[in-house]
Structure formats: structure tokens, C-alpha cells
C-alpha atoms as an extended CHARMM CRD file, in Angstrom:
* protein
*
       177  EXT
         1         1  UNK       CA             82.7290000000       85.8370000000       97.5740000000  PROA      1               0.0000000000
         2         2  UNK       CA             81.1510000000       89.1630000000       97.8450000000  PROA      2               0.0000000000
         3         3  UNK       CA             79.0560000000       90.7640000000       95.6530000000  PROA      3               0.0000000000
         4         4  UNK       CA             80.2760000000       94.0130000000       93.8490000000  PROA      4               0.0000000000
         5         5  UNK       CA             79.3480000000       97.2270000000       95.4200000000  PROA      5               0.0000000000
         6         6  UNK       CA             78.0380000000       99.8080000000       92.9420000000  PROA      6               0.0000000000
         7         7  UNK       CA             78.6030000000      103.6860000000       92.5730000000  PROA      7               0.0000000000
         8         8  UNK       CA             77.7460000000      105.8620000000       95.6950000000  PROA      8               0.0000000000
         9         9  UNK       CA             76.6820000000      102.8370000000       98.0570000000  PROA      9               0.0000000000
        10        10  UNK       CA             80.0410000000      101.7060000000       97.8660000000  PROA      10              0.0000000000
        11        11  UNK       CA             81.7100000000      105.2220000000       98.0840000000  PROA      11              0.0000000000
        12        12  UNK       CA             79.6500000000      105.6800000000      101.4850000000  PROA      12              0.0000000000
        13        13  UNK       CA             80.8830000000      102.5180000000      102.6740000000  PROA      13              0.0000000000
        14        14  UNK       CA             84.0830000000      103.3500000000      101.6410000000  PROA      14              0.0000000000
        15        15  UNK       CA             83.6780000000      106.5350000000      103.8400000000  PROA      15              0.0000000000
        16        16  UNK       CA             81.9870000000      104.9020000000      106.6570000000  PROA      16              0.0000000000
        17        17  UNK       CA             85.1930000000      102.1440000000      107.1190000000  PROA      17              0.0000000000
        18        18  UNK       CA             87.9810000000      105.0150000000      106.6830000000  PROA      18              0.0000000000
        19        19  UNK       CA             85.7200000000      107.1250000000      109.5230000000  PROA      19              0.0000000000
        20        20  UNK       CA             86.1830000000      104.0170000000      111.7170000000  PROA      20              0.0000000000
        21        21  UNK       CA             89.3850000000      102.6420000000      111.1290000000  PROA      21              0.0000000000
        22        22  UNK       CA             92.1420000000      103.4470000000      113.6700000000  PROA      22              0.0000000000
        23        23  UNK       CA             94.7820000000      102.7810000000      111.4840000000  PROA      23              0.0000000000
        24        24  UNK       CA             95.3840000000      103.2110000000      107.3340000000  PROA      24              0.0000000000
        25        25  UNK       CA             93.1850000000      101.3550000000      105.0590000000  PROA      25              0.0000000000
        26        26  UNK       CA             95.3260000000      100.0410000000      101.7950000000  PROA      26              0.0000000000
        27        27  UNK       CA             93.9470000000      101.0330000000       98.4800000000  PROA      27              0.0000000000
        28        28  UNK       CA             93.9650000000       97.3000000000       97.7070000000  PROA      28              0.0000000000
        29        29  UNK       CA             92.2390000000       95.9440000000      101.2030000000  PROA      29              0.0000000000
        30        30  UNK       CA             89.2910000000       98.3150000000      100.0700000000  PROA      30              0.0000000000
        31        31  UNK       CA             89.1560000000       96.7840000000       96.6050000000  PROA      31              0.0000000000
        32        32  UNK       CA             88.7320000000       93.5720000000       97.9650000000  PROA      32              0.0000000000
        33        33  UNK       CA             86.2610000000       94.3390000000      100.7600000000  PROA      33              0.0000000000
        34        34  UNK       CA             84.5040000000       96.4980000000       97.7220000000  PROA      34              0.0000000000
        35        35  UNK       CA             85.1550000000       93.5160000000       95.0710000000  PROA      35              0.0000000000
        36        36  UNK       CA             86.4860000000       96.1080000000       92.9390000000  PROA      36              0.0000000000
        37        37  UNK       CA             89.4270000000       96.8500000000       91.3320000000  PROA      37              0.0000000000
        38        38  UNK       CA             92.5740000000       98.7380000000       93.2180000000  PROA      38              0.0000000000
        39        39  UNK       CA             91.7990000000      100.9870000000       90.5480000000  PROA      39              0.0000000000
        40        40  UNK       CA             87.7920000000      101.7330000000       91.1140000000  PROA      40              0.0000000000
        41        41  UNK       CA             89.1510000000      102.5520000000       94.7970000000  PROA      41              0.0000000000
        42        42  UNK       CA             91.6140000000      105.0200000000       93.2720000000  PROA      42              0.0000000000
        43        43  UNK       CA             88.8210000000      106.9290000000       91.9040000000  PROA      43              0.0000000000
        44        44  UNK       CA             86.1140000000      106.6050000000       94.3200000000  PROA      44              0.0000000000
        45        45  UNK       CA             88.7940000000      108.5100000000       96.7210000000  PROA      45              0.0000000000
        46        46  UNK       CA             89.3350000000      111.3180000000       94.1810000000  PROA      46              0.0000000000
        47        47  UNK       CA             85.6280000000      111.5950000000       93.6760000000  PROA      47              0.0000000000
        48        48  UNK       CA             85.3580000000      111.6910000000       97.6710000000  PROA      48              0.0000000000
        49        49  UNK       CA             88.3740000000      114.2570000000       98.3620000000  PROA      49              0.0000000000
        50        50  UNK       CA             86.2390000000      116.1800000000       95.1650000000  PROA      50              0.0000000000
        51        51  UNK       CA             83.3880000000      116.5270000000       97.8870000000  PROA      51              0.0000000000
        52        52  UNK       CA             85.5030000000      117.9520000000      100.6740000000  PROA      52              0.0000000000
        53        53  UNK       CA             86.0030000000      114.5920000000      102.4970000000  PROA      53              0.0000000000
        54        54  UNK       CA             89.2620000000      115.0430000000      104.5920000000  PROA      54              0.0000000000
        55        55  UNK       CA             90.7000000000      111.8120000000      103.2800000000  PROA      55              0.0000000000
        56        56  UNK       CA             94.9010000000      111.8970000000      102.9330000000  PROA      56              0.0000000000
        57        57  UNK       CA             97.0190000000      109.4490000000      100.8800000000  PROA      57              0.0000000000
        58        58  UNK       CA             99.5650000000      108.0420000000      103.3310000000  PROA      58              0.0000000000
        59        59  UNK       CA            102.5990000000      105.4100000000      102.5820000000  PROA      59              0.0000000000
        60        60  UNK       CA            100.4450000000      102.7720000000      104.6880000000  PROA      60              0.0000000000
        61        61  UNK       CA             97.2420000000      103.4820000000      103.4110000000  PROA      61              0.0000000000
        62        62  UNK       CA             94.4020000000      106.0370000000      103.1900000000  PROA      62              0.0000000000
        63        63  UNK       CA             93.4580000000      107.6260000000      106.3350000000  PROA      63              0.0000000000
        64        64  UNK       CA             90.4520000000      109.9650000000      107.1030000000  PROA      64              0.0000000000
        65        65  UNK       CA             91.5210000000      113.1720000000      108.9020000000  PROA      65              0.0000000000
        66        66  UNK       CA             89.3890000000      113.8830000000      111.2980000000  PROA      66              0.0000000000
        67        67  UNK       CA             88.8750000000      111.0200000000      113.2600000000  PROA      67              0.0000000000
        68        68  UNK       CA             92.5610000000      109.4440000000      112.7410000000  PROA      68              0.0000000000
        69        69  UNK       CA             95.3190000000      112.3890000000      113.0290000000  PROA      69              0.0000000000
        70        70  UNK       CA             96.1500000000      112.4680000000      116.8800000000  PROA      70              0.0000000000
        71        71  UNK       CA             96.4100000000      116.5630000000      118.0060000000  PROA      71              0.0000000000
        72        72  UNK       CA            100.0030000000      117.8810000000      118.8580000000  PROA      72              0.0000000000
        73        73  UNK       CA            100.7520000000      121.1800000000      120.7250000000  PROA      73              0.0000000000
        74        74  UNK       CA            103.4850000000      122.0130000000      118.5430000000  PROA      74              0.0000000000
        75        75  UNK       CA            103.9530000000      121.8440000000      114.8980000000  PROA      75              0.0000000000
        76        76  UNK       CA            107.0230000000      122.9820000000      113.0480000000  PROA      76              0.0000000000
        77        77  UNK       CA            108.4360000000      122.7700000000      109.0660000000  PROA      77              0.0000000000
        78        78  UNK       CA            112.2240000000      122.0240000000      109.0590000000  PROA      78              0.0000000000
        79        79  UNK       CA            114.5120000000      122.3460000000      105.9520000000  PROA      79              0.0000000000
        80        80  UNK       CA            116.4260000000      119.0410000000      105.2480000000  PROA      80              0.0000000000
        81        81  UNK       CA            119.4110000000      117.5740000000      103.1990000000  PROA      81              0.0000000000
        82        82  UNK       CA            120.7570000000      114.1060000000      102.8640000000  PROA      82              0.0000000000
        83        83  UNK       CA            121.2610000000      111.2420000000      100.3270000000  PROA      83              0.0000000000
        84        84  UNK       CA            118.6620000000      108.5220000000      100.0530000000  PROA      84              0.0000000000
        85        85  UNK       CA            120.6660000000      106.0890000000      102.4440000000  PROA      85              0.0000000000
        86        86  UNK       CA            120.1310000000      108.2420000000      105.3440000000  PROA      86              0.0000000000
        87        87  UNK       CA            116.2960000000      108.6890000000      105.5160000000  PROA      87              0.0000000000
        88        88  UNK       CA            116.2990000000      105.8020000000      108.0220000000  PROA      88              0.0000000000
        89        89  UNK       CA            118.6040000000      107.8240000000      110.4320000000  PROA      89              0.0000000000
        90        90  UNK       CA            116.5350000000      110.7410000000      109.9970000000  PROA      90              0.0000000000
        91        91  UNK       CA            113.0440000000      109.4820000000      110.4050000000  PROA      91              0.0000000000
        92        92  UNK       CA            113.9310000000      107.4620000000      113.2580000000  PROA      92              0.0000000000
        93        93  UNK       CA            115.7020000000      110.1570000000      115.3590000000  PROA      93              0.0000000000
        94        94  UNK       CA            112.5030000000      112.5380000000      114.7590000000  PROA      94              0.0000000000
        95        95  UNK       CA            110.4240000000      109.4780000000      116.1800000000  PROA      95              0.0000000000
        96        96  UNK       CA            112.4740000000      108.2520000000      118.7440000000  PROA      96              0.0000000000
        97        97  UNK       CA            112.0830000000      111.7300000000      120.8100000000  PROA      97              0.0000000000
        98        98  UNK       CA            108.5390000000      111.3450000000      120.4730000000  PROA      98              0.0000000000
        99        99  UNK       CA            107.5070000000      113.2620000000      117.3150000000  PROA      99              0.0000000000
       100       100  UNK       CA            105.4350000000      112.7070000000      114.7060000000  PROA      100             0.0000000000
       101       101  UNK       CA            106.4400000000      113.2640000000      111.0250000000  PROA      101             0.0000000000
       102       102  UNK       CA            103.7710000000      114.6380000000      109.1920000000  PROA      102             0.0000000000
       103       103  UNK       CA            105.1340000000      115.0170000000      105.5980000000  PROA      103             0.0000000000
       104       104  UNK       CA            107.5590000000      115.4310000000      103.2870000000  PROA      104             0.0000000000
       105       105  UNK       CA            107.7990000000      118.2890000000      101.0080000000  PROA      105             0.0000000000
       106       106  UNK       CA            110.1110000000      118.9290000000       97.8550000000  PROA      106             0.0000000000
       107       107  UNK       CA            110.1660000000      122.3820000000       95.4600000000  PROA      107             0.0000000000
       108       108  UNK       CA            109.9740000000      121.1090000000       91.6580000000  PROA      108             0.0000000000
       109       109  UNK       CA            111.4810000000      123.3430000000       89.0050000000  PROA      109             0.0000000000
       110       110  UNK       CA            108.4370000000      122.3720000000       86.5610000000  PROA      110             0.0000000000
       111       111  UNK       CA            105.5130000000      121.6210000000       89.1690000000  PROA      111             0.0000000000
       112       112  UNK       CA            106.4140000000      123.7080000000       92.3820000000  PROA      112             0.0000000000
       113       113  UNK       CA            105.9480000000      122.4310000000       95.5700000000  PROA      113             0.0000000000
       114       114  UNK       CA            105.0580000000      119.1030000000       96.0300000000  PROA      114             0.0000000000
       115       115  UNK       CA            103.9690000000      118.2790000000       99.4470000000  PROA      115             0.0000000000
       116       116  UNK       CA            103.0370000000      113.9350000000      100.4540000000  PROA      116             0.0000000000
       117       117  UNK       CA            101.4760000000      112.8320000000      103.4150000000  PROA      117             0.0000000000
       118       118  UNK       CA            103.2650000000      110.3530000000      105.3250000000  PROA      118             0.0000000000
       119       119  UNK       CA            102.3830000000      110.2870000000      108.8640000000  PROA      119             0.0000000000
       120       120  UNK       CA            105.1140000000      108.4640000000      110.5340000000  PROA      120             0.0000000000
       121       121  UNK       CA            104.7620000000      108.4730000000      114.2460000000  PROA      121             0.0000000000
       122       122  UNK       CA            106.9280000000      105.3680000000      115.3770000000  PROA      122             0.0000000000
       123       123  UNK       CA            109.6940000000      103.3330000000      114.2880000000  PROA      123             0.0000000000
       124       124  UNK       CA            107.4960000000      100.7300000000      113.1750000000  PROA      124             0.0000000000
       125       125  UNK       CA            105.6210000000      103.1000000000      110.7090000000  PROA      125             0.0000000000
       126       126  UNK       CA            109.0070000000      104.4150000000      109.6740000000  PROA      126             0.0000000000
       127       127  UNK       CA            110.2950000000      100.4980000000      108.8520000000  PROA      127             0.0000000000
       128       128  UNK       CA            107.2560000000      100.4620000000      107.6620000000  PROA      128             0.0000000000
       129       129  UNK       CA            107.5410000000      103.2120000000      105.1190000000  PROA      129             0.0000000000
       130       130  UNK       CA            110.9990000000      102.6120000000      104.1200000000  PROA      130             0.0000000000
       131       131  UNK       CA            109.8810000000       98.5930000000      103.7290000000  PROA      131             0.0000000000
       132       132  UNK       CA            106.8520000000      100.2820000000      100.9880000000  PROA      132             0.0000000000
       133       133  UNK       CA            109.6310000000      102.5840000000       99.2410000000  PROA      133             0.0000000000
       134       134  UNK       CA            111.9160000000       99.6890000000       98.9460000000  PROA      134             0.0000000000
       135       135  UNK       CA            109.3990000000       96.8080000000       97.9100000000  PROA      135             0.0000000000
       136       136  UNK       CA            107.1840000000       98.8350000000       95.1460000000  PROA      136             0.0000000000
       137       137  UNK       CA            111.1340000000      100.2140000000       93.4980000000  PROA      137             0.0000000000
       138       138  UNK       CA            109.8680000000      103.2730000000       94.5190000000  PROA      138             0.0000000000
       139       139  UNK       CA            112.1780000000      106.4480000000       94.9730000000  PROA      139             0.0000000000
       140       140  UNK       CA            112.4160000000      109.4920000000       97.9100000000  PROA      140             0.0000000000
       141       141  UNK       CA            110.8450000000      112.5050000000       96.8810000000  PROA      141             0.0000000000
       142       142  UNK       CA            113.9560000000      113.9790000000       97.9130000000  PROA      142             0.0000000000
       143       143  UNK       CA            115.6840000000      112.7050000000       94.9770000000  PROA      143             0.0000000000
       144       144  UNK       CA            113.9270000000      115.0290000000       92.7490000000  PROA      144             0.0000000000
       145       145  UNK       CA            115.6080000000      117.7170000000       94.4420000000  PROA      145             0.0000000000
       146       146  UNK       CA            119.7510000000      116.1890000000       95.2400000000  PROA      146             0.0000000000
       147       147  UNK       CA            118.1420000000      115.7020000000       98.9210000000  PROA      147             0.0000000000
       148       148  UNK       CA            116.6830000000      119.3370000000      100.0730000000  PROA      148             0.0000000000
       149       149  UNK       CA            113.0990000000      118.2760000000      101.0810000000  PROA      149             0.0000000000
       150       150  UNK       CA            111.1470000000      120.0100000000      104.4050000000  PROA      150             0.0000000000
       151       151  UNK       CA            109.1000000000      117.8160000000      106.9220000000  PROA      151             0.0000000000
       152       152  UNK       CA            106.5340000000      119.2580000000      108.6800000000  PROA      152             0.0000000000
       153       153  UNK       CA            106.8900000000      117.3490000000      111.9390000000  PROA      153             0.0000000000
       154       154  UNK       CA            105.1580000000      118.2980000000      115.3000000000  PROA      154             0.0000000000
       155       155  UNK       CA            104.7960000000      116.8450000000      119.2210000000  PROA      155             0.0000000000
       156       156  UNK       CA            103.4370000000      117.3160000000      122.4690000000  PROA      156             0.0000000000
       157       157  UNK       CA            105.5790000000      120.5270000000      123.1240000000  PROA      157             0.0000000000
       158       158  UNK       CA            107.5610000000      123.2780000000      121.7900000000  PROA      158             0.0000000000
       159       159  UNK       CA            110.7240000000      121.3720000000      124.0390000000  PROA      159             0.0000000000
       160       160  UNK       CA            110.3140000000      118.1440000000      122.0900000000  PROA      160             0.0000000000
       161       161  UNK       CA            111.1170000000      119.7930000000      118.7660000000  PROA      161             0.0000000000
       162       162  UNK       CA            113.8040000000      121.6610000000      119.8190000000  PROA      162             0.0000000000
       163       163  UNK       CA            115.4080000000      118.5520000000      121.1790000000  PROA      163             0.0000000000
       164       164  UNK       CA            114.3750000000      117.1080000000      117.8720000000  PROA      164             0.0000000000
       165       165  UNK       CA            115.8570000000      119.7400000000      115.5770000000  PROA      165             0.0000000000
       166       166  UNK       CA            119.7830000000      119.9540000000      117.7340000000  PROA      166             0.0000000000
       167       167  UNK       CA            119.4640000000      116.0940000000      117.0770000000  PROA      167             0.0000000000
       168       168  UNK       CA            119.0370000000      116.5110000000      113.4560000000  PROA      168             0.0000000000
       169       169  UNK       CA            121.3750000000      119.4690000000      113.4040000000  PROA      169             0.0000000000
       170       170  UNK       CA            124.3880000000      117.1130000000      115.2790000000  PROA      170             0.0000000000
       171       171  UNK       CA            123.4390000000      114.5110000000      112.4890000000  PROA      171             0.0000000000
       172       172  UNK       CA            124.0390000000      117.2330000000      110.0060000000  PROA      172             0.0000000000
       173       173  UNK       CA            120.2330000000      117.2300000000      108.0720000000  PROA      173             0.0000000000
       174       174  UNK       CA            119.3550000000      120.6630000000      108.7910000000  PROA      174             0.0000000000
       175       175  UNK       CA            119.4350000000      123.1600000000      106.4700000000  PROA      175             0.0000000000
       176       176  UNK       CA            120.5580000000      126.7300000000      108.5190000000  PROA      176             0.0000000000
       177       177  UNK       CA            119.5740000000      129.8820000000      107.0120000000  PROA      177             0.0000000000
């Protein structure tokens, strides 16, 4: 078994595996690398995002910004409304034309907009995601709000998410001013 990892060694390694991961490191896969507690890893990250380390929260993991987030051309916020039991058919027709979903914002009457990190860029993220929601008992942040969340979702051109938002529109999730 590993030793335990103390204080700011351990946040810099914490840093330096984030910086090289391709994909989302679980709060819980750093504990154990660390020896720590999921916990400890909790608050290492808030003492790193306290620095100005571009680290993001994501549904599969924690990601660092700079080196994971792939560049799109175009990025746009839609305006959405559904029930719970569609967020499958939603995420996945946003994917399936090749776009990204970035995430998922909600306006709370007490705390004011609330905006999550989710990062969904494929089906298998989205199963992925829904598979997290459904196995922690975990709710949509949409439900705070009877459904009306935005996404900020983007792609490789301005022609993807157009094709993107008359798919959504034909499924009836936009919200049209």
C-alpha cells in the first residue's frame, strides 16, 4: 500500500495527474492514488481552484481546463424545457450531430443562477452521466426549476448548431422567445 501524501506535495501531484490525464479523474481514484480520503481530495481541489487552477467539477470526474477541453468554432446557450424522463432524448440528439454539451444551467429563486459543468461530448459520456445521476439517487438540476434549464453547447461550426437547435425544436425542448 502506498504511503500517505501530505499537504502541498500531494496537491502538486494532484495537479500534475489532472494536467496529464486525457480523460476525468474521479474524486475517489485520486483518494486512493493519494491514500487519502474522498474527502481530503474534495478540499485539496477547492484549495487548488482558490489559486486560479482551471480545474472543473464534471459528472465523470475532475478535469483540468486547459489541457483537456477540445476547442469548438461555435459556442451557443439554448433555453430548454422537459421532464426528467427526457434528458436522455435530449442529450443524445445534441451529441449525435456532433456537439458537445458543455453545461447545464438553472435560475434559483433563493441562489440565482446555478451553472454545472458536465461536458458530454458522446453518447457514451451521456449513458455515462445519466448511469452517475441514476446510481448516486441523484436528481436533474432541472428539477429545481419544473424543467427550464439552458445548456451551453458548442461544435465545429455555426451549421452544426443550427441543425442541432431545429432538432431540439422538432422534439419540442426549446424554449422560443
Amino acid at each position: 500500500m502506498n504511503s500517505k501524501i501530505y499537504g502541498d506535495e500531494r496537491r502538486e501531484r494532484i495537479l500534475q495527474l489532472l494536467k496529464k490525464s486525457p480523460a476525468p479523474i474521479t474524486g475517489s481514484g485520486l483518494a486512493k492514488e493519494m491514500n487519502v480520503s474522498r474527502q481530503v481530495i474534495v478540499q485539496d481541489i477547492s484549495l487548488l481552484k482558490a489559486k486560479s487552477e482551471p480545474i472543473v467539477a464534471t459528472s465523470q470526474g475532475y478535469v483540468y481546463m486547459l489541457q483537456h477541453a477540445p476547442r469548438k468554432a461555435a459556442e451557443r446557450l439554448i433555453a430548454c424545457s422537459h421532464p426528467p424522463e427526457r434528458t436522455e432524448e435530449e442529450l443524445k440528439i445534441i451529441v449525435d450531430f456532433g456537439a458537445a454539451v458543455k453545461d447545464v444551467s438553472v435560475e434559483h429563486p433563493v441562489y440565482g443562477d446555478i451553472t454545472v459543468s458536465i461536458l458530454v461530448h458522446s453518447r457514451k459520456e451521456a449513458d455515462e452521466f445519466l448511469a452517475k445521476i441514476k446510481n448516486t439517487e441523484s436528481f436533474y438540476l432541472s428539477q429545481l426549476t419544473e424543467g427550464v434549464h439552458m445548456h451551453t453547447i458548442s461544435a465545429d461550426s455555426e451549421d452544426i448548431l443550427d441543425e442541432v437547435c431545429n432538432a431540439l425544436d422538432e422534439a419540442g425542448f426549446l424554449i422560443k422567445d
